[in-house]
LUMTORDREN-7471 format. One record per residue (C-alpha): residue number from 0; x, y, z. Coordinates in nm, 3 decimals, m for minus. Example, Ala and Ser with C-alpha at 12.3 -4.5 7.8 and 13.67 -1.06 7.14 Angstrom:
0 | 1.230 | m0.450 | 0.780
1 | 1.367 | m0.106 | 0.714
# end
This chain:
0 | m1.995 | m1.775 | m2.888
1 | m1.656 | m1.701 | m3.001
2 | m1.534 | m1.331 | m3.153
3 | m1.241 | m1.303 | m3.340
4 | m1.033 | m1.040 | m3.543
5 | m0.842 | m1.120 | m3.805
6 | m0.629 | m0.786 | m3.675
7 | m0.488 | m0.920 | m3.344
8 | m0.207 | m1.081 | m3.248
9 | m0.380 | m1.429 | m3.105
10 | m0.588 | m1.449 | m3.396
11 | m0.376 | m1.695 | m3.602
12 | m0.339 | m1.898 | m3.257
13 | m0.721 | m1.885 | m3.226
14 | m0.798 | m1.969 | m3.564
15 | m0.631 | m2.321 | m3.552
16 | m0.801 | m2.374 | m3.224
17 | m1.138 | m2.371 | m3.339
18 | m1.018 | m2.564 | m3.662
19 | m0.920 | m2.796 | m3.471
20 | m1.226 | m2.827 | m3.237
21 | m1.353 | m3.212 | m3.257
22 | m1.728 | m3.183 | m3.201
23 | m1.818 | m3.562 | m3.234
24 | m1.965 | m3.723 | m2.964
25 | m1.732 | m3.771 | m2.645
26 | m1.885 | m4.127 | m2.577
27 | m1.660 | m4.434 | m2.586
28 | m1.939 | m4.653 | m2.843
29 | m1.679 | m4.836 | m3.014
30 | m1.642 | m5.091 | m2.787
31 | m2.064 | m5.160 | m2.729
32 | m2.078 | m5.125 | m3.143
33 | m1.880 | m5.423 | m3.185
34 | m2.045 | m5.654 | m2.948
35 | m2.338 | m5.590 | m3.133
36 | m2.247 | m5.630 | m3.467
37 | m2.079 | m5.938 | m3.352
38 | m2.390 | m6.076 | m3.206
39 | m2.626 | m5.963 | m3.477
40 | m2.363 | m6.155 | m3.684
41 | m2.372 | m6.476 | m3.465
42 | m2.741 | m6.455 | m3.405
43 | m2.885 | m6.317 | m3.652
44 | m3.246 | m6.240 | m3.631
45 | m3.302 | m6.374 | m3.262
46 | m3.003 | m6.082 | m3.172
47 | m3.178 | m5.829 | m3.365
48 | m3.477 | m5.893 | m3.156
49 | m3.327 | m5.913 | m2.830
50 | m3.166 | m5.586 | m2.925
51 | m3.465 | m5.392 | m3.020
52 | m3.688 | m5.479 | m2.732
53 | m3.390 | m5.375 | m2.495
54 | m3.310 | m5.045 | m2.654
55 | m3.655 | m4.891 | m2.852
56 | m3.915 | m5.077 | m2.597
57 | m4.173 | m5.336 | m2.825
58 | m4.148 | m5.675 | m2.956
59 | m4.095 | m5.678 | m3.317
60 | m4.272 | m6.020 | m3.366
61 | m4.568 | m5.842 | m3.186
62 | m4.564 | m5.525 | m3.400
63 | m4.419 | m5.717 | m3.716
64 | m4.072 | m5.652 | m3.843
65 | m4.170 | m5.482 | m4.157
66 | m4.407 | m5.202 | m4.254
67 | m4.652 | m5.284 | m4.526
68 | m4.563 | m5.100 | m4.870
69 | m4.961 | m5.016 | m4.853
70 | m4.935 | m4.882 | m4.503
71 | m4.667 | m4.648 | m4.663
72 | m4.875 | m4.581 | m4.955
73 | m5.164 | m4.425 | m4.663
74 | m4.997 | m4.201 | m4.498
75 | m4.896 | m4.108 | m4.857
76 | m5.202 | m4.020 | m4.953
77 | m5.347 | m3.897 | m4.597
78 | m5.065 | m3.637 | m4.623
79 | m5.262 | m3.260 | m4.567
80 | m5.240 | m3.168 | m4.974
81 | m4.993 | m2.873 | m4.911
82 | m4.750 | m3.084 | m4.727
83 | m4.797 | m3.339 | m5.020
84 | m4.713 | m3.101 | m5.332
85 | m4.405 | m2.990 | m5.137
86 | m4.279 | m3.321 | m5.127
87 | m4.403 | m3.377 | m5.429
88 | m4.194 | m3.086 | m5.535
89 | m3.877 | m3.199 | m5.329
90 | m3.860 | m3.511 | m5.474
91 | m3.870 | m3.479 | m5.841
92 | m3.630 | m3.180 | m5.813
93 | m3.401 | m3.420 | m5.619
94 | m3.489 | m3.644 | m5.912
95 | m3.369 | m3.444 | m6.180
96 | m3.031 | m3.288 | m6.037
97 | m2.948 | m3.650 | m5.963
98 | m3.036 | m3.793 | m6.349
99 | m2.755 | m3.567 | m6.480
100 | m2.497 | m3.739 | m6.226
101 | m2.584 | m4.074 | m6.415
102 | m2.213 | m4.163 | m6.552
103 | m2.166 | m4.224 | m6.945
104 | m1.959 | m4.544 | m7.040
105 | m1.655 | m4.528 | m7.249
106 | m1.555 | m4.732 | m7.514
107 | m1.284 | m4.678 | m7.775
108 | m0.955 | m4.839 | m7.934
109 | m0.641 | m4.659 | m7.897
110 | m0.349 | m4.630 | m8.145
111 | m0.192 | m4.938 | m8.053
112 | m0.548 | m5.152 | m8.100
113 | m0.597 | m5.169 | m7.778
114 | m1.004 | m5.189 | m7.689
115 | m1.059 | m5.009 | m7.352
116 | m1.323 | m4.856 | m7.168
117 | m1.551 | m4.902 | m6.876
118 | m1.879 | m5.017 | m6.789
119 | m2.099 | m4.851 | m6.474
120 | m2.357 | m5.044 | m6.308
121 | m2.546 | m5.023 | m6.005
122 | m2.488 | m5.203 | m5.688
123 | m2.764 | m5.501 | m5.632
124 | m2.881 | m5.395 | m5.316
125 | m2.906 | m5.080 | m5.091
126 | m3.008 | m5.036 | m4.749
127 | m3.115 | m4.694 | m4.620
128 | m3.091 | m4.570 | m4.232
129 | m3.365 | m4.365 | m4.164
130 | m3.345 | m4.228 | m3.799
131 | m3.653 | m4.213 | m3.544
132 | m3.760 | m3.951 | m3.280
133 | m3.613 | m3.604 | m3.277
134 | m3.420 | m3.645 | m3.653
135 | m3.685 | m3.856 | m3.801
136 | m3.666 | m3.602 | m4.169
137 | m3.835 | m3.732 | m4.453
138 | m3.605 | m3.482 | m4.651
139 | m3.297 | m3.711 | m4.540
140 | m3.490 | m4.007 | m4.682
141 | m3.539 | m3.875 | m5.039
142 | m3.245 | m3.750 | m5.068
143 | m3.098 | m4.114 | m4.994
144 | m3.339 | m4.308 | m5.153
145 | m3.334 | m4.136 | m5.477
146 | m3.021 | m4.113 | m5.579
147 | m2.996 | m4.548 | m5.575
148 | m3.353 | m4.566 | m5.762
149 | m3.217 | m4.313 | m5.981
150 | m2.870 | m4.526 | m6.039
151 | m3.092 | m4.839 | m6.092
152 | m3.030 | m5.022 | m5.772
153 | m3.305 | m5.297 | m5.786
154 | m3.346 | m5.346 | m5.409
155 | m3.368 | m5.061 | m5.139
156 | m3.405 | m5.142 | m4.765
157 | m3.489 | m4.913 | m4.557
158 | m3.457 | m4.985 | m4.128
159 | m3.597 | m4.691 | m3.906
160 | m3.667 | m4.756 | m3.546
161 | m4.057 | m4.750 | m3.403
162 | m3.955 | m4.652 | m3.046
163 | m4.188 | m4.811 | m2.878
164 | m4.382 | m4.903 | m3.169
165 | m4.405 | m4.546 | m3.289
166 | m4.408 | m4.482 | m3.647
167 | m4.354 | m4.156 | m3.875
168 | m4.612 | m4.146 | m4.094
169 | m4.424 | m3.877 | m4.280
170 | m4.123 | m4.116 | m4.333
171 | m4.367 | m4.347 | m4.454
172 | m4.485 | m4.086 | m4.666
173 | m4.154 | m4.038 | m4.798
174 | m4.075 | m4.353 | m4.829
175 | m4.348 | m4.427 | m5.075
176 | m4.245 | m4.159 | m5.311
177 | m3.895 | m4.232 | m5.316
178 | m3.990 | m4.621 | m5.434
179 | m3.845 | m4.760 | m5.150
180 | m3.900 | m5.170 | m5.166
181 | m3.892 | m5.278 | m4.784
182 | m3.944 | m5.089 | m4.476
183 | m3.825 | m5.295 | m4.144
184 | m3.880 | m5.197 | m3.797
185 | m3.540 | m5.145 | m3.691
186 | m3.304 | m4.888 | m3.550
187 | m2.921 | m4.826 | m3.413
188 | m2.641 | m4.995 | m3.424
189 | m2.843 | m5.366 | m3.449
190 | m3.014 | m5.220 | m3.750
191 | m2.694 | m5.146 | m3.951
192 | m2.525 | m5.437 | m3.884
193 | m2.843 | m5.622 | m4.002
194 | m2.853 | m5.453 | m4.339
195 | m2.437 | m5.532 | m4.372
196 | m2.533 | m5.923 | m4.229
197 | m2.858 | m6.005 | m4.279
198 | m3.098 | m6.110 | m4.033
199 | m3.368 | m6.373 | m4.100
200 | m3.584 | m6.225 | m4.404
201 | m3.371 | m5.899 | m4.398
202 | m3.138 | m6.022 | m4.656
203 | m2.791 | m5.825 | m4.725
204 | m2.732 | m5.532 | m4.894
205 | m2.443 | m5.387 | m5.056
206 | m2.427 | m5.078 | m4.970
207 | m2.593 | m4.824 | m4.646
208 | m2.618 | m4.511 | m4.659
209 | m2.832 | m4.228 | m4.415
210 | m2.742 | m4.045 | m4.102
211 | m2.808 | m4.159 | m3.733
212 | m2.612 | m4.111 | m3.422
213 | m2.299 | m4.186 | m3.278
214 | m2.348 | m4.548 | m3.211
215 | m2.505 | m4.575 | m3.610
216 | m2.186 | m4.378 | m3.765
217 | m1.961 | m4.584 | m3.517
218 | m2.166 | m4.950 | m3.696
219 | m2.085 | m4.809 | m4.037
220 | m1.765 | m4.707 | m4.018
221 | m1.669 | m5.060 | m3.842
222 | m1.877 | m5.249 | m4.131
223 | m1.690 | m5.046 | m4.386
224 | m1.554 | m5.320 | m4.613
225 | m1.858 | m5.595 | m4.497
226 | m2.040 | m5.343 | m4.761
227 | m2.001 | m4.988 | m4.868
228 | m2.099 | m4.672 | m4.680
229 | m2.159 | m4.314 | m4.809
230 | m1.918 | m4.160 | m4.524
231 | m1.901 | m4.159 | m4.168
232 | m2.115 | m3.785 | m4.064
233 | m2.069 | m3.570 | m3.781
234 | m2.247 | m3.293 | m3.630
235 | m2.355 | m3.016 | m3.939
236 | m2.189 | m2.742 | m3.942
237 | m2.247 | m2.399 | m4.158
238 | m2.017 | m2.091 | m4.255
239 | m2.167 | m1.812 | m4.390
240 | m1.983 | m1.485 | m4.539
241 | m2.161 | m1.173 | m4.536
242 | m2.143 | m0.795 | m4.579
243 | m2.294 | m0.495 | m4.403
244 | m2.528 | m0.501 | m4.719
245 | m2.767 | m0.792 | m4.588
246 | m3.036 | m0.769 | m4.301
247 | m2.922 | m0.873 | m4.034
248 | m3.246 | m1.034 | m3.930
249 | m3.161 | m1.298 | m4.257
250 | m2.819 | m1.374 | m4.118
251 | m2.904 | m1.450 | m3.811
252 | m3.197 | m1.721 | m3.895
253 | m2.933 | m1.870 | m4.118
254 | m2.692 | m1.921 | m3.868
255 | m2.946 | m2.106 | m3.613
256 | m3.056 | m2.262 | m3.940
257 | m2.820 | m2.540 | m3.826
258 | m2.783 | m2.472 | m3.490
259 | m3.162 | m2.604 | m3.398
260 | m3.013 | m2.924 | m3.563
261 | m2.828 | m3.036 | m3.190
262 | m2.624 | m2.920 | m2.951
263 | m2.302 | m3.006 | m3.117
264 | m2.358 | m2.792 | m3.430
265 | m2.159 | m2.544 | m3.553
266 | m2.259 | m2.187 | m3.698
267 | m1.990 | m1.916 | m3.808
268 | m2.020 | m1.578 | m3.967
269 | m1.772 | m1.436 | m4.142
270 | m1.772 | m1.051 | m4.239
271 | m1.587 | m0.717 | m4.323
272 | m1.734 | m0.507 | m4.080
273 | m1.789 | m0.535 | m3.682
274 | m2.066 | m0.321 | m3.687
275 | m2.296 | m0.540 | m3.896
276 | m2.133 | m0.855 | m3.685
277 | m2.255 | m0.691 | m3.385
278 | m2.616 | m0.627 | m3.555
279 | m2.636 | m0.995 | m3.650
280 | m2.524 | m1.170 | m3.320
281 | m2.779 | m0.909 | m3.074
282 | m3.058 | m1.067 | m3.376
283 | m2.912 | m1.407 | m3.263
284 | m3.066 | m1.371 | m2.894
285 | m3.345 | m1.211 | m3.053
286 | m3.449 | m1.487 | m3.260
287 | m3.300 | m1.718 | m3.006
288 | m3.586 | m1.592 | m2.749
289 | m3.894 | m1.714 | m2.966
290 | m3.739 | m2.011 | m3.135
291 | m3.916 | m2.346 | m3.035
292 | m3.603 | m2.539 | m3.099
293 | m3.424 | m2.210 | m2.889
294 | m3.288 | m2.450 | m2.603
295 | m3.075 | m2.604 | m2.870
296 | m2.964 | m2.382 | m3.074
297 | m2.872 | m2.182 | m2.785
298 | m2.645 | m2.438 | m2.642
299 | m2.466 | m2.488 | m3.028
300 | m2.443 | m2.088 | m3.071
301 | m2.288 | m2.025 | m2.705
302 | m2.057 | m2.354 | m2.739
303 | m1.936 | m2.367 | m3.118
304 | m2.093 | m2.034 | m3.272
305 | m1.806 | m1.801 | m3.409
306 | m1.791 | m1.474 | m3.553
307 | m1.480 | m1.371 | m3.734
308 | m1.391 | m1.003 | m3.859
309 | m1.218 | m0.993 | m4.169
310 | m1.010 | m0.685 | m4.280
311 | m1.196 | m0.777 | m4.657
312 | m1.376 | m1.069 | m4.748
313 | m1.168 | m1.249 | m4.996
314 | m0.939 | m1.256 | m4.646
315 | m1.175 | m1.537 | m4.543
316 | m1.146 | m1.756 | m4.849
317 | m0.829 | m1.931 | m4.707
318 | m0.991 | m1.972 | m4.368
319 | m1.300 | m2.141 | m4.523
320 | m1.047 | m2.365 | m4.698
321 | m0.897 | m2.461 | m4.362
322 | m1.260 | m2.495 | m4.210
323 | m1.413 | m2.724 | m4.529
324 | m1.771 | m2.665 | m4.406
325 | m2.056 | m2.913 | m4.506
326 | m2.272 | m2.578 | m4.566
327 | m2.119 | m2.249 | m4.686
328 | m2.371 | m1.926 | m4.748
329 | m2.200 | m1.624 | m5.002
330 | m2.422 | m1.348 | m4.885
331 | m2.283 | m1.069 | m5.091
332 | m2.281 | m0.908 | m5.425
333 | m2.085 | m1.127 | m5.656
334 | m2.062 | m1.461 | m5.494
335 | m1.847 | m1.616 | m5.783
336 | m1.582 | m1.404 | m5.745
337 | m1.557 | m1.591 | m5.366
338 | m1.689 | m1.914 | m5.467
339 | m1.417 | m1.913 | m5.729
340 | m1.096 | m1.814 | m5.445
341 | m1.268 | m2.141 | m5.229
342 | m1.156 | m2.501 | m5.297
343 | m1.322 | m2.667 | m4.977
344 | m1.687 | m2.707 | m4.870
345 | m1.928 | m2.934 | m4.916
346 | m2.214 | m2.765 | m5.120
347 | m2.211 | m2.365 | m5.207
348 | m2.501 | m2.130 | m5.170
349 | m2.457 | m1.853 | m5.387
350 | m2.593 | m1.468 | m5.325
351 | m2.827 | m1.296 | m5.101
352 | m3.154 | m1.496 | m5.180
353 | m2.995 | m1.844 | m5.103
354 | m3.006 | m1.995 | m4.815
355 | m2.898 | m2.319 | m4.660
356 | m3.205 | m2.412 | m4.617
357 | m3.377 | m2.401 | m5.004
358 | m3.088 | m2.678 | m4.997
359 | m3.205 | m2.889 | m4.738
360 | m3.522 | m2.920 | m4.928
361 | m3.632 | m2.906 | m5.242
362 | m3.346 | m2.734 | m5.453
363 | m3.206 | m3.049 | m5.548
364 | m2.827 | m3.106 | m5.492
365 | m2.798 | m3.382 | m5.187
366 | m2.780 | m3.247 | m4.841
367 | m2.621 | m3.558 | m4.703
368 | m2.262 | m3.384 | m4.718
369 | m1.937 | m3.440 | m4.517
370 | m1.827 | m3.269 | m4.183
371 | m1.579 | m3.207 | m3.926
372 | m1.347 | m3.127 | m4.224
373 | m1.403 | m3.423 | m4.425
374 | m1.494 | m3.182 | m4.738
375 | m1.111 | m3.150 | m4.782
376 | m1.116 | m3.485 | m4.939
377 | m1.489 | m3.640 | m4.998
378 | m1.840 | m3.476 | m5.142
379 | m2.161 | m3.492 | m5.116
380 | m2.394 | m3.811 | m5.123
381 | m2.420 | m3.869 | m5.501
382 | m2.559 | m4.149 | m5.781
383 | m2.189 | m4.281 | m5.786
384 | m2.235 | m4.410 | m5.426
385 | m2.521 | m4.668 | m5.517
386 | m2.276 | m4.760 | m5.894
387 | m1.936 | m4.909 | m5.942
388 | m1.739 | m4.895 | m6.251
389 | m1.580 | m5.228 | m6.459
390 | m1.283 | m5.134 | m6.671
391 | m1.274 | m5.384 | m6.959
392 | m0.971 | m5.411 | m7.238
393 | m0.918 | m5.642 | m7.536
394 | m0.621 | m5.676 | m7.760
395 | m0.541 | m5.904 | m8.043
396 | m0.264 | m6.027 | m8.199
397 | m0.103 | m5.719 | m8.349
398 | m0.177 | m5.505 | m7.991
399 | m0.043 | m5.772 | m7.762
400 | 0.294 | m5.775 | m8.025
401 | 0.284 | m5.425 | m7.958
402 | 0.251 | m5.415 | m7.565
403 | 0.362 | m5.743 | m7.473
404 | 0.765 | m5.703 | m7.493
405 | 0.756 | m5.402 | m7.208
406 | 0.501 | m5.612 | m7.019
407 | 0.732 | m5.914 | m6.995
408 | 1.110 | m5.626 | m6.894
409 | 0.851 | m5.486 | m6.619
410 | 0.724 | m5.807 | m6.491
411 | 1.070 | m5.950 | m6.495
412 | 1.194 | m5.703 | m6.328
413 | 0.961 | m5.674 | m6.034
414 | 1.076 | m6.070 | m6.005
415 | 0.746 | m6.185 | m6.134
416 | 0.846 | m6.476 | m6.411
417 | 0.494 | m6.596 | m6.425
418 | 0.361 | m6.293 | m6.538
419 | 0.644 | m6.241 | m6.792
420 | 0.569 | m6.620 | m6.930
421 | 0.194 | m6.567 | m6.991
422 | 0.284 | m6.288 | m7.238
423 | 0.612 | m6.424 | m7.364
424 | 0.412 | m6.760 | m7.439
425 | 0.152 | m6.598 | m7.673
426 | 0.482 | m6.379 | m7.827
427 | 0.647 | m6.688 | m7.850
428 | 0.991 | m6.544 | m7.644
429 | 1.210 | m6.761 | m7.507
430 | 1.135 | m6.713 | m7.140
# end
C-alpha cells in the first residue's frame, strides 16, 4: 500500500506515478483473440464447439447449446424467498432509474421552414456476456439486461460459459427476471465473437455488452465496428474521501469493498488528517484477517491500495479529476460542495450513509462504469447504448430557396459540382 503527503517534495512526482499505473492484464491475448474470432468467423458453429470443449471442458451438443427459458424460470422460483425479494427489489429499482433515461424525440420547423428533428429507436438485437466461475454476478446481468428491455430491444442473447457443464442457477435466476430471450452455453472470447458473427442458430446481434476477462474485453474491442460495444472495462477501481468524522471501521470495509473484486483492483483513501488515515489502514489488516475473499483483497490493497493526506479536502478534488475513478465515496458532511469542485468519475456516492456498495445492488444507477481513466471521456452503461438516433429534415419550396444558394458557394467551393447541381437544378441556377 502506498502513503502519500500532499506536503512533500516527491509528492507531485508520486502522484503522476500512480496515475499513470496501467493495471490491465500483462498478457499478450491480442494475438490468440484474433485467431479465434477469425475461426469462429470461418467456421462458425463447428469452431464454437471445438472452442468450448478445449477451453470450459463439455460438449455442447451433449449438454445442449442453449438453456431452456423454463429451466431459467426454476431456479427463479426455487430461489430461498429472501434472496428472491432482494432481487426482486434490485431489479425494478434498476427498472425505474433506467425508464427516465428513455430519450424524447424532437420535432419542430425552424424560421426558415425547415422540418427537423430526430427519431430514437432501439437496436434489433442485443447480446449480453455474462461471465462464469469466480465473477458469475447476477447483479451484472440485470443491470445489462435491463437497460435494452427497457430501450425496447426485441431480442436479448445472453452467452455465459457452463465450465464443465456447470450452471449458475442464480444467473438463471436473473436472467428470468430481466426478460432475457435466449440463454446459450457459451463463454470467452469464442462466445463474443459468436454473438458479433453468428454461429449456427445463434444468430447476430447488434450490439454486446457485459464484463468478462482479458481475452472477452480484448474480442470486443477487436469486434468494435462488426457491432457495437458498451466500452472496453478494466480492473474496478474506487476512491473514497473522508474525514476524521467517520468510523474508521466503515472506511475500511469500503475500501476492500472493491478490493475482494481481484487482484488488480484499486482502492484509495483520500483524507485531511493522518491520524484518522492511520486508524483506517491498521482496520484494513483487521478486516483483512477475517475476510473470506482476504487473500485477494490483500494482494489489491498491498499492490494498488493508496492513501493520500491532503492539507484540506477540496485539495483532492483536482487529484480525483486526474484519477477519473469508476467508484468515488464523499464521506463527509456536505458532499455537494465536493461533488460540485469534481468533473471526473464514473458514478458519485454522496455522504456518510452511502456506500459503493448500495450501488452495486439495488440503488439503481448502472454499475457497469468505465476504468483505468476512461471516466475522463465515457459514462456509465446506460439505455442510449441498446438506441440510436435518426435525424430527419424536410424543406419545401420556399426553405430550399432560402438555404439552397449557400449550399451550392459551399459545395462549389469544396470542388464538389455535383452537389452544387442537385440544388442549383431544383433553384433553377445556371450551374
Amino acid at each position: 500500500m502506498i502513503r502519500l503527503s500532499a506536503s512533500t517534495p516527491d509528492f507531485a512526482e508520486a502522484f503522476a506515478a500512480l496515475v499513470d499505473d496501467r493495471r490491465e492484464s500483462a498478457a499478450d491475448v491480442s494475438r490468440d483473440v484474433a485467431v479465434i474470432i477469425a475461426d469462429v468467423r470461418r467456421r462458425g458453429a463447428e469452431a464454437v464447439r471445438d472452442l468450448t470443449h478445449r477451453l470450459d471442458g463439455h460438449d455442447l451438443d451433449q449438454s445442449g447449446w442453449r438453456i431452456d427459458p423454463a429451466d431459467c424460470a426454476a431456479a427463479y422460483e426455487a430461489l430461498e424467498p429472501g434472496l428472491r425479494t432482494a432481487l426482486d427489489l434490485a431489479a425494478a429499482r434498476i427498472r425505474a432509474y433506467h425508464e427516465r433515461q428513455r430519450p424524447a424525440d424532437s420535432d419542430y420547423t425552424d424560421a426558415a421552414g425547415v422540418r427537423l428533428g430526430a427519431r430514437w429507436t432501439p437496436v434489433d438485437a442485443a447480446g449480453l456476456y455474462v461471465p462464469g466461475g469466480r465473477a458469475a454476478y447476477p447483479s451484472s446481468l440485470l443491470m445489462n439486461a435491463i437497460p435494452a428491455k427497457v430501450a425496447g430491444v426485441g431480442r436479448l442473447a445472453m452467452v455465459t460459459p457452463t465450465p464443465n457443464g456447470r450452471i449458475n442457477h442464480l444467473v438463471l435466476a436473473a436472467a428470468h427476471l430481466a426478460g432475457v430471450d435466449e440463454v446459450w452455453r457459451i463463454g470467452g472470447a469464442q462466445g463474443v465473437a459468436a454473438l458479433a458473427h453468428g454461429a449456427g442458430d445463434l444468430l447476430p446481434v447488434d450490439v454486446v455488452t457485459g464484463p468478462g476477462n482479458a481475452w472477452v474485453a480484448e474480442a470486443k474491442r477487436q469486434l468494435y465496428g462488426v457491432v457495437g460495444i458498451d466500452m472496453v472495462a478494466g480492473p474496478s477501481e474506487i476512491v473514497v474521501v473522508a474525514d476524521a468524522k467517520n468510523d474508521p471501521e466503515w472506511i475500511a470495509a469500503d475500501l476492500l469493498s472493491q478490493a475482494e473484486h481481484d487482484t488488480v483492483t484499486q482502492s484509495i483513501l483520500f483524507t485531511d488528517d493522518a491520524a484518522f488515515a492511520d486508524a483506517v489502514t491498521a482496520a484494513v489488516d483487521r478486516q483483512l484477517a477475517t475476510l473470506a475473499t482476504g487473500t485477494v483483497a490483500r494482494a489489491a490493497w498491498d499492490t494498488n491500495g493508496a492513501v493520500i493526506v491532503v492539507d484540506r479536502l477540496a485539495d483532492a478534488c483536482p487529484l480525483i479529476d486526474r484519477l477519473a475513478p469508476e467508484h468515488l465515496q464523499l464521506a463527509v458532511d456536505d458532499p455537494q460542495s465536493l461533488f460540485d469542485r469534481v468533473r471526473h468519475a464514473g458514478s458519485v456516492f454522496l455522504g456518510r450513509h452511502t456506500p459503493e456498495a448500495i450501488g452495486d445492488y439495488v440503488a439503481g444507477p448502472n454499475h457497469v462504469l468505465p476504468t483505468g481513466r476512461r471516466a475522463r471521456f465515457a459514462s456509465g452503461l446506460s439505455v442510449l447504448d441498446f438506441m440510436k438516433r435518426t435525424s430527419f429534415l424536410g424543406l419545401d419550396e420556399t426553405a430550399l430557396a432560402e438555404l439552397g444558394p449557400a449550399t451550392v458557394a459551399l459545395a462549389e467551393a469544396e470542388g464538389l459540382p455535383a452537389h452544387a447541381r442537385s440544388v442549383a437544378l431544383r433553384l433553377r441556377l445556371n450551374r
